[in-house]
N, C-alpha and C positions, 0 to 999 in steps of 0.2 A: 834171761828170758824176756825182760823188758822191752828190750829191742826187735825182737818180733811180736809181742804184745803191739805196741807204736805203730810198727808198719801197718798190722793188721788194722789198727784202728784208723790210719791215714787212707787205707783202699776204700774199706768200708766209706766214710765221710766222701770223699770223691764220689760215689757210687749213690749218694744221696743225694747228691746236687744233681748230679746225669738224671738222676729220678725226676726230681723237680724239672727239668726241662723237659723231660718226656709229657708228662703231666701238663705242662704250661702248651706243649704242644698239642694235646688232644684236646684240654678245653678249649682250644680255638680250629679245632678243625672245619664249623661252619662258620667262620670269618671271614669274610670276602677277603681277598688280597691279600691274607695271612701268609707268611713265608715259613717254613721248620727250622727250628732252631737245635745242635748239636751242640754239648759241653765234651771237650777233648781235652786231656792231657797230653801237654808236649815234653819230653824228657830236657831238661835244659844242663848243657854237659860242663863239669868242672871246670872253675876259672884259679886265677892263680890266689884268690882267696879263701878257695875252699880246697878242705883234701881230697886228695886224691882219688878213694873211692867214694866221695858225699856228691851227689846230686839231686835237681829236684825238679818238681811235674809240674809245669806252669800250667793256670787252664784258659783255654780257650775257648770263645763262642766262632761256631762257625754258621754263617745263614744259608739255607737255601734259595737259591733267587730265581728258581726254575718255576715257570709260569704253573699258574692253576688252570682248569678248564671254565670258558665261557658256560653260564648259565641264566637262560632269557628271565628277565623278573616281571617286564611289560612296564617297567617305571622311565617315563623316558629321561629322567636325571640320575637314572644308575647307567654308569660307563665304566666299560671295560677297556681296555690297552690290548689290543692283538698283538704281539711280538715283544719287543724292546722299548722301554720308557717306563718314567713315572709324572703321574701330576704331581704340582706342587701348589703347597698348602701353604698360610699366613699362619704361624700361632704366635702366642705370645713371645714365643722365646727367638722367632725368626723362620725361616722358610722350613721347611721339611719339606719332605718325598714321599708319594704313598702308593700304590698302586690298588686303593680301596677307593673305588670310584660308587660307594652308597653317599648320592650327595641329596641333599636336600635347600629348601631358601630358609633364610632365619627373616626376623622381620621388617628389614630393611628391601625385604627382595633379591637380598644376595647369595648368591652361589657357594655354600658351604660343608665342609662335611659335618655326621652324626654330632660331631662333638664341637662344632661350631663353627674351627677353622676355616677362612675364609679358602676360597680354592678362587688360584690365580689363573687368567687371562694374559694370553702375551703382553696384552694392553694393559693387564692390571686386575684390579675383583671385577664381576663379573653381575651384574645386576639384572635382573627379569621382570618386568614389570607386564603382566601379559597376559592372553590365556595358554597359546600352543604353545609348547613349548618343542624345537625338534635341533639334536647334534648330528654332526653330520660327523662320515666316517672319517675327516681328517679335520674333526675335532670343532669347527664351528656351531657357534650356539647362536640361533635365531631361535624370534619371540613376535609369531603370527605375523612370520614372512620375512622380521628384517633381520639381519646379523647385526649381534649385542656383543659377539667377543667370540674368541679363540682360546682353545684350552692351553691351557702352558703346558707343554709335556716336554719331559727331559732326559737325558742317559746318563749314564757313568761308564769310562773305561774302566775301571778296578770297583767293582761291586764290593770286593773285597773291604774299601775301605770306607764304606757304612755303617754307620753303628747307628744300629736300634732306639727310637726314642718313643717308648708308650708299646700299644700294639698296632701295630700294621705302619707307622710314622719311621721316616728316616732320616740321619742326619749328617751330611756329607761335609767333611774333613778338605782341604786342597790336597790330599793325596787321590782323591775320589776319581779327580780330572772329568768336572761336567762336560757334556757335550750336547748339542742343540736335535732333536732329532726334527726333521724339515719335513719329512710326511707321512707322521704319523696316522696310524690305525685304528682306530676306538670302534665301538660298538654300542652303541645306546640302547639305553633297554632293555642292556645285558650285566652281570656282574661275574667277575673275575672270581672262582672262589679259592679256598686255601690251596696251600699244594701237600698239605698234612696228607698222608695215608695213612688211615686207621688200624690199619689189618700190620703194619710194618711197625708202627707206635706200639702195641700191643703184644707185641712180639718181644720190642727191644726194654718195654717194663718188663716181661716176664723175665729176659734175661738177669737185667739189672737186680732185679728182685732176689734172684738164687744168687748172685755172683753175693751178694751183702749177704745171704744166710750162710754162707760159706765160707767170709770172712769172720765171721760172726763165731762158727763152730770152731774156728781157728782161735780166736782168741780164750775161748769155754777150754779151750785142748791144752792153751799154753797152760792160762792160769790154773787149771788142775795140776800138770804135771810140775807148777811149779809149788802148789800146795805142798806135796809128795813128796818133792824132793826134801824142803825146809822140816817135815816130819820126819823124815829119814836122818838127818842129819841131827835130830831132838835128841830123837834115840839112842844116835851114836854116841853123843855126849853126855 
């Protein structure tokens, strides 16, 4: 009985974690530039280490990197990315990638996101010292008429090999294979928002949520029947 006991309680645990990314997904559903995040199970098949019928679920995160809808905010340092690209940002740890264009200045005058990172210019950071401030649709940043810099905007062939750093930040591998995009789309004024769907989040907790009470009744079934059994067997002896 053990052994279905284990399983049971291995589905369930899986089904906990999927939870938790559902969840991490909706509280960021008004996040600009927010991407959805999927926890998958992949069945990983018998090596000459293991027997023959033993295998196991490895889990995987998968992102979705399908754009959100523009949405005007009237700020003219929230920029949006029309199609393909991401900005890239200074943190401490080294470049990252965002497509969360809520940028603001810190108090140097430089061009930074919410959280401080510095956000790069082809030429470098990006400083404003000024009152107008206006980006143009392929990304230049003039400050009461003159051009102060260009927005660094970038791609990846294999999106695939991005791995997540924080929320909305990216951190690209040399499997990534950047590539330059040369004329680029932005929208000033505008922000990118999540590509979270509420109504589809909502759905796949509710799923999640019966599939764990049902693993859950499974285990309540075993460990009864195996009460009964060990009673029955009292009695016989």
């Amino acid at each position: 009985m053990m052994y279905g006991v284990n399983t049971a309680v291995s589905a369930a645990v899986k089904k906990l974690s999927q939870h938790d990314y559902v969840t991490h997904n909706l509280a960021n559903a008004n996040t600009p530039g927010f991407k959805a995040e999927r926890l998958i199970y992949v069945r990983k098949p018998a090596t000459d280490t293991m027997a023959e019928d033993s295998y196991s679920h490895d889990p995987v995160v998968l992102i979705d990197h399908s754009p959100g809808t523009l949405q005007k905010s009237g700020n003219p340092l929230d920029v949006a990315i029309q199609g393909e690209g991401f900005f890239v940002v200074e943190t401490k740890d080294g470049e990252r990638y965002t497509r969360n264009g809520s940028f603001t200045l810190n108090q140097n005058g430089e061009m930074v996101t919410q959280s401080g990172d510095a956000v790069m210019g082809e030429g470098g950071r990006i400083t404003i010292t000024g009152r107008k401030v206006e980006i143009s649709n392929a990304g230049a940043v003039s400050v009461d008429g003159s051009e102060v810099g260009k927005l660094k905007i970038v791609d990846f062939k294999k999106k695939d090999a991005l791995v997540k750093r924080g929320t909305g930040l990216f951190e690209a591998s040399g499997k990534a294979e950047q590539t330059a995009v040369d004329t680029p789309e932005v929208r000033s004024g505008h922000l990118e928002t999540s590509n979270i769907q509420a109504v589809k989040e909502m759905v796949e907790m509710i799923d999640i949520q019966r599939s764990f009470e049902a693993y859950l009744k499974v285990m309540q079934t075993i460990s009864e029947q195996d009460r009964m059994s060990t009673n029955r067997i009292g009695k016989i002896f």
